[in-house]
BAFI-3210 file (N, C-alpha, C; in Angstrom, 3 decimals, decimal comma, padded with zeros to 6 digits):
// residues 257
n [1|2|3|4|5|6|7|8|9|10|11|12|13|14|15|16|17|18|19|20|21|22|23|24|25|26|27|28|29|30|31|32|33|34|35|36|37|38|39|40|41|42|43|44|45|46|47|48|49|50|51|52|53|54|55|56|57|58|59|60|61|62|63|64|65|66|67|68|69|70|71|72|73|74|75|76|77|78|79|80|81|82|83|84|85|86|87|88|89|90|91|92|93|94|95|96|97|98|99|100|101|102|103|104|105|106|107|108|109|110|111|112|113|114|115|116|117|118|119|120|121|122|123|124|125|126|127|128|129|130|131|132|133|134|135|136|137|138|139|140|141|142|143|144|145|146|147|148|149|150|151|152|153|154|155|156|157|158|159|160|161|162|163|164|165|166|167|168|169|170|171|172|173|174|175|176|177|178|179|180|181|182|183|184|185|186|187|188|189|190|191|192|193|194|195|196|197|198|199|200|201|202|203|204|205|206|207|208|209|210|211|212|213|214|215|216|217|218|219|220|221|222|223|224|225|226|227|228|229|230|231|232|233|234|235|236|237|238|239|240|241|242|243|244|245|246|247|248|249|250|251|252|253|254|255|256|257]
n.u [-116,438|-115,448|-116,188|-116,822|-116,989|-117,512|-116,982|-117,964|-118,123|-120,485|-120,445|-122,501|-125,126|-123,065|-121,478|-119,623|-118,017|-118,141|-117,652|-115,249|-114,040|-114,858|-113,507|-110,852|-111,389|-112,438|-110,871|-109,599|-110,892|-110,058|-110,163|-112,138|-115,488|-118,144|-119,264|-120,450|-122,202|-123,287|-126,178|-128,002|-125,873|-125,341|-126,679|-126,418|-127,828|-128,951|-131,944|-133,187|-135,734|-137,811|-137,898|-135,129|-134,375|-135,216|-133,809|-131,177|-131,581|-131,857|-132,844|-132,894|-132,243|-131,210|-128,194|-125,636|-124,464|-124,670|-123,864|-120,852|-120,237|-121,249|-118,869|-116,890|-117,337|-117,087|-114,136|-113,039|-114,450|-115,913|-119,160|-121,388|-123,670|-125,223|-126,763|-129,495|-131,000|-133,226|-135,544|-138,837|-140,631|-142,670|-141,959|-140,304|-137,962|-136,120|-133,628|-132,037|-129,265|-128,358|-126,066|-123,785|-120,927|-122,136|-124,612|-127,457|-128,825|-130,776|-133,623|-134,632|-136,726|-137,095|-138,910|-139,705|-139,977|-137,630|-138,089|-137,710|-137,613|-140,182|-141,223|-140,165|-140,390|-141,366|-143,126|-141,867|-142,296|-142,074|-141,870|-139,715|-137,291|-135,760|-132,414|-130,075|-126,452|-123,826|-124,906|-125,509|-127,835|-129,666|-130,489|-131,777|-131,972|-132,723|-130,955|-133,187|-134,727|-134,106|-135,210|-137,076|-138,496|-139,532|-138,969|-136,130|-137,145|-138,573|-137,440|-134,791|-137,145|-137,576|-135,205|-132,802|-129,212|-127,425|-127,959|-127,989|-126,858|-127,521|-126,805|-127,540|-126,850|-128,057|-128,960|-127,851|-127,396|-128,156|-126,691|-126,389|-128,063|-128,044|-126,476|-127,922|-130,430|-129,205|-128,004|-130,688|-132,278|-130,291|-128,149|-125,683|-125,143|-124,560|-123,829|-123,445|-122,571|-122,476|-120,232|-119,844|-120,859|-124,329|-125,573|-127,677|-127,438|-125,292|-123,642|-122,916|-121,019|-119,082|-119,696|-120,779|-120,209|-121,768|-122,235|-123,713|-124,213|-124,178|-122,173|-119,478|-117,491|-116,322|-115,972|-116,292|-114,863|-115,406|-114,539|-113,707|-113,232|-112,524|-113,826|-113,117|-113,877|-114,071|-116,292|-118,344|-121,375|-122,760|-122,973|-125,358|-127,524|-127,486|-129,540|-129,926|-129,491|-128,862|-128,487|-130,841|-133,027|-134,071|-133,713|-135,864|-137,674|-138,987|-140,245|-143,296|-145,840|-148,598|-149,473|-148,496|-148,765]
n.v [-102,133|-099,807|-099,916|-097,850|-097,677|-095,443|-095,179|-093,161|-090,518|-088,293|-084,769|-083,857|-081,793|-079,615|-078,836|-077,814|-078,891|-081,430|-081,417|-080,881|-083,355|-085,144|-084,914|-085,388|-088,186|-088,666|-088,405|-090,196|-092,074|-091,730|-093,059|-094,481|-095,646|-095,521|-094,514|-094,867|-093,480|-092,826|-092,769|-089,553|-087,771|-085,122|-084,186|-085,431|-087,833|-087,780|-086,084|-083,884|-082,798|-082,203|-079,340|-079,120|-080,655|-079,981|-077,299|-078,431|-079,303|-079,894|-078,276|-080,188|-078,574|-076,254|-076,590|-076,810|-078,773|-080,754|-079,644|-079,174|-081,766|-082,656|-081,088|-082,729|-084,522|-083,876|-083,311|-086,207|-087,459|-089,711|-090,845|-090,381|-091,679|-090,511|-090,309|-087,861|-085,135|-084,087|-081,522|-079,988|-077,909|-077,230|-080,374|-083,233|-085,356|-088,302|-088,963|-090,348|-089,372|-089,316|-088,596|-087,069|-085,278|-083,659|-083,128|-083,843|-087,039|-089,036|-089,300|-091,035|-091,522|-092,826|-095,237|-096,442|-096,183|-095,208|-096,074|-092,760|-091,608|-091,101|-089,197|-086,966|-087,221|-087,428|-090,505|-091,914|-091,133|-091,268|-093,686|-096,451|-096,015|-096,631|-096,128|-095,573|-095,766|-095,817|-097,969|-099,605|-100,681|-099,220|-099,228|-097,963|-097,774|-096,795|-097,590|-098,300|-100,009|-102,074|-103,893|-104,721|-107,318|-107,203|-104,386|-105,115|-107,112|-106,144|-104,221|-105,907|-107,161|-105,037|-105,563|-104,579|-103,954|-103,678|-102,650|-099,854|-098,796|-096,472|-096,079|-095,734|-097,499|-099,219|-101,056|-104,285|-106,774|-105,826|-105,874|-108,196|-109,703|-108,531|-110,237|-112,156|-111,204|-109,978|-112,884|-113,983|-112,609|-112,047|-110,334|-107,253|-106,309|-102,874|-102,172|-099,172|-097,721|-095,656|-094,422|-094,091|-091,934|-090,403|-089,066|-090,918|-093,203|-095,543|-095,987|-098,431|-099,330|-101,397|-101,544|-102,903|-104,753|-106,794|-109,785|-111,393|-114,153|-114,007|-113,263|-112,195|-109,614|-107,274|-106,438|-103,644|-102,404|-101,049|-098,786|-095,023|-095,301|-096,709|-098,585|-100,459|-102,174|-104,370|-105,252|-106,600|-105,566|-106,981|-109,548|-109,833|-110,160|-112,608|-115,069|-117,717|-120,979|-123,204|-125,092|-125,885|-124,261|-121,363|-117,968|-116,309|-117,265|-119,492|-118,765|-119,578|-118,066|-117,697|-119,163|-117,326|-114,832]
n.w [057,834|060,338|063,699|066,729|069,885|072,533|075,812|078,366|080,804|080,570|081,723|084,037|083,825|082,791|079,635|078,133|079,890|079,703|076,531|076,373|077,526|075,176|073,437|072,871|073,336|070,709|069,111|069,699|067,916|065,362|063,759|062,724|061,442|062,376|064,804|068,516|071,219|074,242|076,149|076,174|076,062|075,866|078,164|080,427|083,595|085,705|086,610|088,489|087,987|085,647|084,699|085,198|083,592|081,349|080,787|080,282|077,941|074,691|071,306|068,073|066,116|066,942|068,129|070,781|071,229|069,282|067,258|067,565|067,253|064,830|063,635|064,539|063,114|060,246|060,572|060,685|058,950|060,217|061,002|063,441|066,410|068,996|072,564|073,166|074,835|073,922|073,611|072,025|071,744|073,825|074,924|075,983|074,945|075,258|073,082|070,256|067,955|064,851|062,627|060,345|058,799|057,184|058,140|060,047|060,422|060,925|063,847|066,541|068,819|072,053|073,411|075,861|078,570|081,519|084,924|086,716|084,481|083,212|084,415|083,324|080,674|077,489|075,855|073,194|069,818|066,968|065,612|064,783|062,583|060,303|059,162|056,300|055,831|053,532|052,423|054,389|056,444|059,395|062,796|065,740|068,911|072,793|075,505|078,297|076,570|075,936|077,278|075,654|074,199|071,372|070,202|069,101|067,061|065,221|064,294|063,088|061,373|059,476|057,953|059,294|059,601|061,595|065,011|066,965|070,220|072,350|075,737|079,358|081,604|084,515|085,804|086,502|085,233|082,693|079,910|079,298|078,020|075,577|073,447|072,794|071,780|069,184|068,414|067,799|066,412|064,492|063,945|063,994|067,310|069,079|072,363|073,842|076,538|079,905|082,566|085,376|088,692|089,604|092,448|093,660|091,487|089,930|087,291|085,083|082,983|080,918|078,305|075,162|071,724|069,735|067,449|065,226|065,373|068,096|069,409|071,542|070,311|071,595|074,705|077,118|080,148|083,689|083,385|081,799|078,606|075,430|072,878|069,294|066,676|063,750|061,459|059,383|058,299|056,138|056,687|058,483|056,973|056,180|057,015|057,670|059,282|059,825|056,821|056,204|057,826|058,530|060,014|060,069|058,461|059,040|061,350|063,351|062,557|062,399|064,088|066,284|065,908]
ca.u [-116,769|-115,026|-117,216|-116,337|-117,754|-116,772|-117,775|-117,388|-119,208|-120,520|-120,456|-123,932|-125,376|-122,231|-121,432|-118,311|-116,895|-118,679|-117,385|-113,985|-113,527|-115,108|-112,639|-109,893|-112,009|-113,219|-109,974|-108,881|-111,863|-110,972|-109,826|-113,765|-116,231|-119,403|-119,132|-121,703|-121,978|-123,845|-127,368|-128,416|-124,350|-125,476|-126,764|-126,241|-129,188|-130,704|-132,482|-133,938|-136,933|-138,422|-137,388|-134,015|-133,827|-135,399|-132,683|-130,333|-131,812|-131,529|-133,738|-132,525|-132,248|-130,070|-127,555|-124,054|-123,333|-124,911|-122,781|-119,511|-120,244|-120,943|-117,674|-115,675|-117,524|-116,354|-112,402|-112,392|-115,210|-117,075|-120,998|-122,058|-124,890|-125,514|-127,862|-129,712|-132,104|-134,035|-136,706|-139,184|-141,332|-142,556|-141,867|-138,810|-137,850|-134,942|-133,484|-130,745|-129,550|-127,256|-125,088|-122,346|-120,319|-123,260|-125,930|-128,221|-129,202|-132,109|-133,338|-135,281|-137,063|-136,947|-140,076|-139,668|-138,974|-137,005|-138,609|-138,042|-137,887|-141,701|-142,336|-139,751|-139,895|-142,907|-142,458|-140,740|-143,619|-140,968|-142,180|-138,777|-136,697|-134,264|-131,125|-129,205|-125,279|-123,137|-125,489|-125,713|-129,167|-129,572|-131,638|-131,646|-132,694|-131,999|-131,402|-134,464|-135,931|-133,202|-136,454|-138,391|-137,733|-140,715|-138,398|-135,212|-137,301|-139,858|-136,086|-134,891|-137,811|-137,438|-134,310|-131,433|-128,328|-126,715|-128,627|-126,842|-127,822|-126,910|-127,015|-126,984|-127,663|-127,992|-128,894|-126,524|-127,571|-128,815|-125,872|-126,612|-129,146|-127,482|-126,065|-128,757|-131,048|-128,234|-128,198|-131,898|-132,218|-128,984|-127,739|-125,047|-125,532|-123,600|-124,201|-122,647|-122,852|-121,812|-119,914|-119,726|-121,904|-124,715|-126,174|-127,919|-127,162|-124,208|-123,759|-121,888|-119,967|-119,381|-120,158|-120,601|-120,497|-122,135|-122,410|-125,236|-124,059|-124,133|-120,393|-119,037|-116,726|-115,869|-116,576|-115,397|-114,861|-116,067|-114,094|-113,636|-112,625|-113,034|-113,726|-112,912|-114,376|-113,577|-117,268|-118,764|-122,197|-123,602|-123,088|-126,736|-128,783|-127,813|-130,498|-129,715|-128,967|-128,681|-128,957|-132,855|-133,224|-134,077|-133,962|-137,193|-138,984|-139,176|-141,386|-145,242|-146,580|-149,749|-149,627|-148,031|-149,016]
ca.v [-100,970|-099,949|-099,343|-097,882|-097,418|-094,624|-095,418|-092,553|-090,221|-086,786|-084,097|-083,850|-079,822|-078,873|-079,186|-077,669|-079,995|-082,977|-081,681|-081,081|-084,854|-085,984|-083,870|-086,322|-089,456|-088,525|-088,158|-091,582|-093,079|-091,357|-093,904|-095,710|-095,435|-095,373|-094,094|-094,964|-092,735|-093,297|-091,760|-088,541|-087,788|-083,825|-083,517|-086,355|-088,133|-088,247|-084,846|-083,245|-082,536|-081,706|-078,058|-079,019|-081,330|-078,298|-076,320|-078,993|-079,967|-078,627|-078,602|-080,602|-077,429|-075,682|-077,734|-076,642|-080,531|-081,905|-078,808|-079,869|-083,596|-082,233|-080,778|-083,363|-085,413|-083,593|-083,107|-087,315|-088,393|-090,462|-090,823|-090,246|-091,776|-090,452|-090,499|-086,459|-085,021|-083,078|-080,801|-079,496|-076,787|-077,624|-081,320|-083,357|-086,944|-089,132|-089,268|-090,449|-088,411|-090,021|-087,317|-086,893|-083,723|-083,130|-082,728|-084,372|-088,132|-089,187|-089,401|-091,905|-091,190|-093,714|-096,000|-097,535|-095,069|-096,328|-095,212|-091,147|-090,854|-091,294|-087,976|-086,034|-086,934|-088,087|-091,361|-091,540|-090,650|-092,046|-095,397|-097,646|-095,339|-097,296|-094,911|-096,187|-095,383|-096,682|-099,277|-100,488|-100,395|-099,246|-098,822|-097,148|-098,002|-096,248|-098,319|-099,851|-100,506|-103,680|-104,966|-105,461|-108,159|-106,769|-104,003|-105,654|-108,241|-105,245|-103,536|-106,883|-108,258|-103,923|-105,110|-103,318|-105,247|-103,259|-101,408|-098,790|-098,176|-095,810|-096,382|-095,256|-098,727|-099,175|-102,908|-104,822|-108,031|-105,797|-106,248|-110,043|-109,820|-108,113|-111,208|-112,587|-110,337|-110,121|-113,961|-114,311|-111,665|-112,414|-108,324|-106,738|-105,112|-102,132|-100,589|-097,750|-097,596|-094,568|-094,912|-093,048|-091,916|-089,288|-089,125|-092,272|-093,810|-095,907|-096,563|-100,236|-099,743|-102,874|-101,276|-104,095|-105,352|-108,709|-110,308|-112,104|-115,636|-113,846|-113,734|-110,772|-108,631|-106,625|-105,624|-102,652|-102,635|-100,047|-097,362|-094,759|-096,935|-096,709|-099,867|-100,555|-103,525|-104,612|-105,514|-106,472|-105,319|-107,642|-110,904|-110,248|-110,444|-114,213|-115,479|-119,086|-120,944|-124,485|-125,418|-125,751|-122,890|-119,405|-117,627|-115,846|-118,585|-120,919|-118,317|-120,025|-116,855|-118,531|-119,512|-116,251|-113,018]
ca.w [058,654|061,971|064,646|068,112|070,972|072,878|077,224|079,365|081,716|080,879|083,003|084,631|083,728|082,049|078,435|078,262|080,676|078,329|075,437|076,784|077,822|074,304|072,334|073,184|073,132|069,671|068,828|069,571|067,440|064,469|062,325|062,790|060,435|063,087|066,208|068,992|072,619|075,812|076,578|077,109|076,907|076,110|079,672|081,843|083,283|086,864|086,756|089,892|088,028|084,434|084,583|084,920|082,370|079,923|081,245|079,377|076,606|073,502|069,968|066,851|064,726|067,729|069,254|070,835|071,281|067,645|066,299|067,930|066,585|063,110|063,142|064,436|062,071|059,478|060,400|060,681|058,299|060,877|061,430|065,031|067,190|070,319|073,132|073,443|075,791|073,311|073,771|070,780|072,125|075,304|074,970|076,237|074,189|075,428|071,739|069,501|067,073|063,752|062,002|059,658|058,514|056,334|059,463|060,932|059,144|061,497|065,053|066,959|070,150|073,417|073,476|076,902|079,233|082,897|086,374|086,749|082,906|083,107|084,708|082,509|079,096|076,653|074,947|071,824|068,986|065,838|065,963|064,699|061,684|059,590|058,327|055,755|055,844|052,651|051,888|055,806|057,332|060,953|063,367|067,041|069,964|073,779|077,027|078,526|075,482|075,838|078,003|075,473|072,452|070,107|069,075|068,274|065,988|064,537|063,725|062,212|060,023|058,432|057,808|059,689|059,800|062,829|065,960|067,967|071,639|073,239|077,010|080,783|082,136|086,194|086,543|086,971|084,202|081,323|078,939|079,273|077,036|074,300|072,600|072,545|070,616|068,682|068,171|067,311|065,190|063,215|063,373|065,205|068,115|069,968|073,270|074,529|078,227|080,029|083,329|086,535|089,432|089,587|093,192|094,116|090,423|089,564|085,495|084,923|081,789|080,216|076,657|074,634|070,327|069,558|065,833|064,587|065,719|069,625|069,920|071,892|069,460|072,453|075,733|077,940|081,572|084,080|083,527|080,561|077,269|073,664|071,645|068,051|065,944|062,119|061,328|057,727|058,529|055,333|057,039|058,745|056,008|056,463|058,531|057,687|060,946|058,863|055,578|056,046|058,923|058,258|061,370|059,982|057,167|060,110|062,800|062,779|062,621|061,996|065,331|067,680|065,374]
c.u [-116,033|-115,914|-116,758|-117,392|-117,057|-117,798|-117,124|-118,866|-119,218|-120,779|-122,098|-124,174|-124,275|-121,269|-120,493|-117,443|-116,797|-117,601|-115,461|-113,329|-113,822|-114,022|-111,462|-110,639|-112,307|-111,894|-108,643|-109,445|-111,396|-110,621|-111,155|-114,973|-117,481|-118,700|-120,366|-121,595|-122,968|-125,215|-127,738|-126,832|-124,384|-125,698|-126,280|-127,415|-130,044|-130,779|-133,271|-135,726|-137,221|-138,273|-135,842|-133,510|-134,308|-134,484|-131,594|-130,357|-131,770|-132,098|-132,382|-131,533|-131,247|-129,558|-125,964|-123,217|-123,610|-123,651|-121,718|-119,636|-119,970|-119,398|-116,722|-115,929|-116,987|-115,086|-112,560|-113,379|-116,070|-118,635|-120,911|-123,383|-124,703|-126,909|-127,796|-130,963|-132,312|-134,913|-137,441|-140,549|-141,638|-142,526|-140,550|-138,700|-136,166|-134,432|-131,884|-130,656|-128,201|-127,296|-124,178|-121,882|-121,173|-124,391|-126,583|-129,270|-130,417|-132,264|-134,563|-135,133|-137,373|-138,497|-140,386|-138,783|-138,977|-137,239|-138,688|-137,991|-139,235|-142,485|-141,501|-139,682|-141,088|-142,362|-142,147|-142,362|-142,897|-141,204|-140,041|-138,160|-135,822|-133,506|-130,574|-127,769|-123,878|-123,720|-125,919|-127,073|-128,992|-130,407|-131,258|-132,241|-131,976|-132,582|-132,456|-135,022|-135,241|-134,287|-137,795|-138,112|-138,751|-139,890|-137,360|-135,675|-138,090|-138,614|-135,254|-136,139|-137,495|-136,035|-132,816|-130,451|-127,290|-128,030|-127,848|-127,701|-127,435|-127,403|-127,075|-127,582|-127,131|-128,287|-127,885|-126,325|-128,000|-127,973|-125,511|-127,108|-128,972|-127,232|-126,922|-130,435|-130,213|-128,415|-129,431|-132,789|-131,223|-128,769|-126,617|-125,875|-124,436|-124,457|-123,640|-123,079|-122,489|-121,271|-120,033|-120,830|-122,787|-125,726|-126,547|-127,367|-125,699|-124,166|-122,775|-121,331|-120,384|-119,911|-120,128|-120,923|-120,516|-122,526|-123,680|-125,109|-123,713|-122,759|-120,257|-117,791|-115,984|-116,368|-116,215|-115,468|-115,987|-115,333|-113,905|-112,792|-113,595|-112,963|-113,858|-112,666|-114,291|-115,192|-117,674|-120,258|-123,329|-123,859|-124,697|-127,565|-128,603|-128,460|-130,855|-129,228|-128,703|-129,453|-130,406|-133,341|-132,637|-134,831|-135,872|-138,208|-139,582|-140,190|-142,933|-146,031|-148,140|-150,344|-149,505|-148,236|-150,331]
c.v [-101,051|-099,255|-099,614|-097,439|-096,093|-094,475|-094,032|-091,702|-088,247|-085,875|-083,576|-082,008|-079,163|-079,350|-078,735|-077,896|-081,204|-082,526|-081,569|-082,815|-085,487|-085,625|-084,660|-087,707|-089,682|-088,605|-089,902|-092,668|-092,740|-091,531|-094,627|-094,815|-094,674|-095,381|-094,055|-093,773|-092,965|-091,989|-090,522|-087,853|-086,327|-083,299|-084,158|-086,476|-087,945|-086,418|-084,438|-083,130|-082,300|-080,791|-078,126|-079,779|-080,570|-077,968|-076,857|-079,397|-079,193|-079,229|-079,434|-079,411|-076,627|-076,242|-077,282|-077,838|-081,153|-080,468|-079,328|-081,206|-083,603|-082,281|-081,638|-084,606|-085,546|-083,634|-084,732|-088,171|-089,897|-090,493|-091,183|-090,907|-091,487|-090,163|-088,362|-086,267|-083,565|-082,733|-080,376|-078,891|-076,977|-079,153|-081,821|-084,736|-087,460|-089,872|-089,829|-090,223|-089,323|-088,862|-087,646|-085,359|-083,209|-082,328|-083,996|-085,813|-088,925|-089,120|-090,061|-091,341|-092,845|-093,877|-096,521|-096,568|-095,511|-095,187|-093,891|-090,939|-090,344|-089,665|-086,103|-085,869|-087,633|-089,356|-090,909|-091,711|-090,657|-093,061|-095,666|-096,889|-096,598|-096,164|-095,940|-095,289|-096,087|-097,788|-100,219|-099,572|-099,988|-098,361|-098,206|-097,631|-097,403|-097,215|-098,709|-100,207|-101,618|-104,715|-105,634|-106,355|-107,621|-105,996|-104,153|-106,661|-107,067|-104,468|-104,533|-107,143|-106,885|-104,296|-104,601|-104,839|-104,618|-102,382|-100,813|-098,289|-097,623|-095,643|-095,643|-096,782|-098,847|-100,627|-103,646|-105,898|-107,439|-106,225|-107,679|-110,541|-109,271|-109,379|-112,203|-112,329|-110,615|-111,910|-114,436|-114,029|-111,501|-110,831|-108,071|-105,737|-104,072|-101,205|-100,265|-097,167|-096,678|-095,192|-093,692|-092,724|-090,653|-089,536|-090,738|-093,651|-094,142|-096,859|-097,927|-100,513|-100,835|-102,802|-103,038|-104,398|-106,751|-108,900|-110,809|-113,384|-115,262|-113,953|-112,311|-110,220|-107,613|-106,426|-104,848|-103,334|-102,060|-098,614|-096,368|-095,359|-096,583|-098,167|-099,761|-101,880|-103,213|-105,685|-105,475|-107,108|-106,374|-108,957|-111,079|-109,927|-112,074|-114,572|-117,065|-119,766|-122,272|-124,684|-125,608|-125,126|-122,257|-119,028|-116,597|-116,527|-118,905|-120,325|-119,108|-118,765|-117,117|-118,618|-118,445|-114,940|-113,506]
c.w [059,982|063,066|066,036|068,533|072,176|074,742|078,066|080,314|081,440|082,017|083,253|084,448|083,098|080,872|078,402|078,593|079,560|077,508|075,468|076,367|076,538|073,499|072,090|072,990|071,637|068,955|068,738|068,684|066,165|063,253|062,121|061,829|060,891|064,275|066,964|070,281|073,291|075,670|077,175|077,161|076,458|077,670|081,044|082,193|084,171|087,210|087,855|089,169|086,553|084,080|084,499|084,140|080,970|079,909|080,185|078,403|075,664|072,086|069,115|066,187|065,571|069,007|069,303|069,973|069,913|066,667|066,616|067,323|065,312|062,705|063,513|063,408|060,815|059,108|060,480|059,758|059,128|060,186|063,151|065,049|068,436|070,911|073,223|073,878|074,741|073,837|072,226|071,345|074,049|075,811|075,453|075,848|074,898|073,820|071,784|068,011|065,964|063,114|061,703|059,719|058,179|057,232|059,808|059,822|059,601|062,984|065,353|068,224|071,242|073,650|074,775|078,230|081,284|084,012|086,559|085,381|082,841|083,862|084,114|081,399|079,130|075,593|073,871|070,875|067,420|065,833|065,565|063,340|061,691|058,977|057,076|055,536|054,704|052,687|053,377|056,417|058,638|061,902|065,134|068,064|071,215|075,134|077,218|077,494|075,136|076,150|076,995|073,493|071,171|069,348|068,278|067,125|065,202|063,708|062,730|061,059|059,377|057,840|057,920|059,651|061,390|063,639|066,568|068,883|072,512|074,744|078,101|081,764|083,508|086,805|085,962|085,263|083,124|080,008|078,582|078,689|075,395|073,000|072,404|071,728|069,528|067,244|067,014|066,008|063,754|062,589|064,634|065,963|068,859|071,059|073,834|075,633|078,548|082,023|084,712|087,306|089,480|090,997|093,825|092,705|090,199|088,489|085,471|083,655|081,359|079,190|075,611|073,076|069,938|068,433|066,344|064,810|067,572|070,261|070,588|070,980|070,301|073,545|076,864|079,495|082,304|084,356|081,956|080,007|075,670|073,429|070,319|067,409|064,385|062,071|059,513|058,163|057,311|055,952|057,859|057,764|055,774|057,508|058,402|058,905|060,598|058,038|055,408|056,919|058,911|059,690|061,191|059,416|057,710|061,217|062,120|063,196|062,216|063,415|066,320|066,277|064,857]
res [x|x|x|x|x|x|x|x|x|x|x|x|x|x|x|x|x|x|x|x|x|x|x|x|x|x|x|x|x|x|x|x|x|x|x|x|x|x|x|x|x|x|x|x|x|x|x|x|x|x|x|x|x|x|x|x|x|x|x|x|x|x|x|x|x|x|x|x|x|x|x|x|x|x|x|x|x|x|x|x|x|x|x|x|x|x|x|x|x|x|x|x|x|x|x|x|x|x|x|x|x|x|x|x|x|x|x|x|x|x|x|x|x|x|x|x|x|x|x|x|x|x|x|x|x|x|x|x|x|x|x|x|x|x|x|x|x|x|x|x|x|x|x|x|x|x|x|x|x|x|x|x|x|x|x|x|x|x|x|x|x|x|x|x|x|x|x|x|x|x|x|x|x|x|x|x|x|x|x|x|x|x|x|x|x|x|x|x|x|x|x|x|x|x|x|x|x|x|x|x|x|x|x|x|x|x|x|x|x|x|x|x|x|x|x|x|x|x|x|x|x|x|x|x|x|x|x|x|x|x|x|x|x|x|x|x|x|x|x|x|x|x|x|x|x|x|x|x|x|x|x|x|x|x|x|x|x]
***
């Protein structure tokens, strides 16, 4: 499988700028199998208020930006994940949406939601979806929910052999932690950072793909950047760590669950 990463910075309230700048980015990916993108990269993220993040969001079922994806999904045979500031009636989810040419293949809502999220969006109400994509498991997860190890192992024991996370990360050390989930769990990971400044907020790139033995596979800078990894997504269903340790046999769950 080739799996990129695609780091840049949408245009904050205007989608036509976004989709401009992706049109070319998308374009450089589109020999890759899986394609990841940065959080929220329909609207952009630090919102004045809850009304104006309505304003940008946009349903499942009618989407400029999941239409444009479709279709470039289609002209290069990808699969998309990106980060989307859905709405579904009068609700607003910090989602990520997986799509092919075909439509729309699942979406996972944001469990762990980071300082002003908390008074614009409603947690994620999807508990933990597995997709499957040509035989490869995978699971979702969005930015802060890096903070918390329950769901990268609750996403492992279902299973997944890759997660895709699509990002807007603002502290400085979060991508530090990547390879190490990663590691523990014995699954790749990819996250897709977004870069650039919105008001008081400044995003830190540094997209990053880490195997299942915690190796980095890539990692961007801080400026816009595609990455593209040669990944054989089966190697985590080995959760052998030596010949008599199984990264899962071995938990005393007896003891901590």
């Amino acid at each position: 499988m080739k799996l990129a990463i695609i780091q840049f910075a949408p245009v904050f309230g205007d989608l036509k700028a976004t989709l401009a700048v992706l049109t070319d980015l998308l374009e450089q990916v589109k020999k890759a199998d899986l394609v990841v993108l940065p959080e929220l990269a329909n609207s952009g993220y630090n919102f004045n208020s809850k009304e104006e993040a309505f304003s940008l969001a946009e349903t499942i079922k009618s989407s400029v930006f999941l239409d444009f994806l479709q279709a470039k999904c289609k002209l290069y045979g990808f699969t998309i994940a990106t980060g989307f500031a859905e709405k579904e009636n009068d609700s607003l989810y910090n989602s990520s949406v997986l799509l092919n040419g075909d439509g729309i293949i699942g979406t996972y809502r944001k469990l762990h939601l980071f300082m002003n999220e908390k008074q614009i969006f409603k947690q994620g109400n999807l508990g933990l979806p597995v997709f499957e994509i040509k035989g490869v498991k995978i699971g979702m997860l969005v930015c802060f929910d890096w903070m918390f190890p329950e769901v990268w192992r609750k996403l492992a024991l279902k299973g997944v052999d890759l997660i895709l996370h699509p990002s807007n990360l603002v502290l400085p050390y979060a991508q530090s932690v990547i390879p190490s989930y990663a590691l523990v769990n014995r699954i790749f990971i990819a996250t897709a950072n977004r870069i650039g400044i919105e008001k008081e907020l400044c995003f830190t790139g540094q997209s990053i793909i880490a195997n299942p033995k915690g190796e980095l596979l890539a990692k961007a800078n801080k400026g816009e950047e595609v990455l593209i990894v040669d990944i054989d997504p089966l190697i985590a269903r080995n959760k052998m760590i030596t010949p008599l340790n199984n990264a899962f046999e071995d938990r005393r769950t007896d003891i901590y669950e």
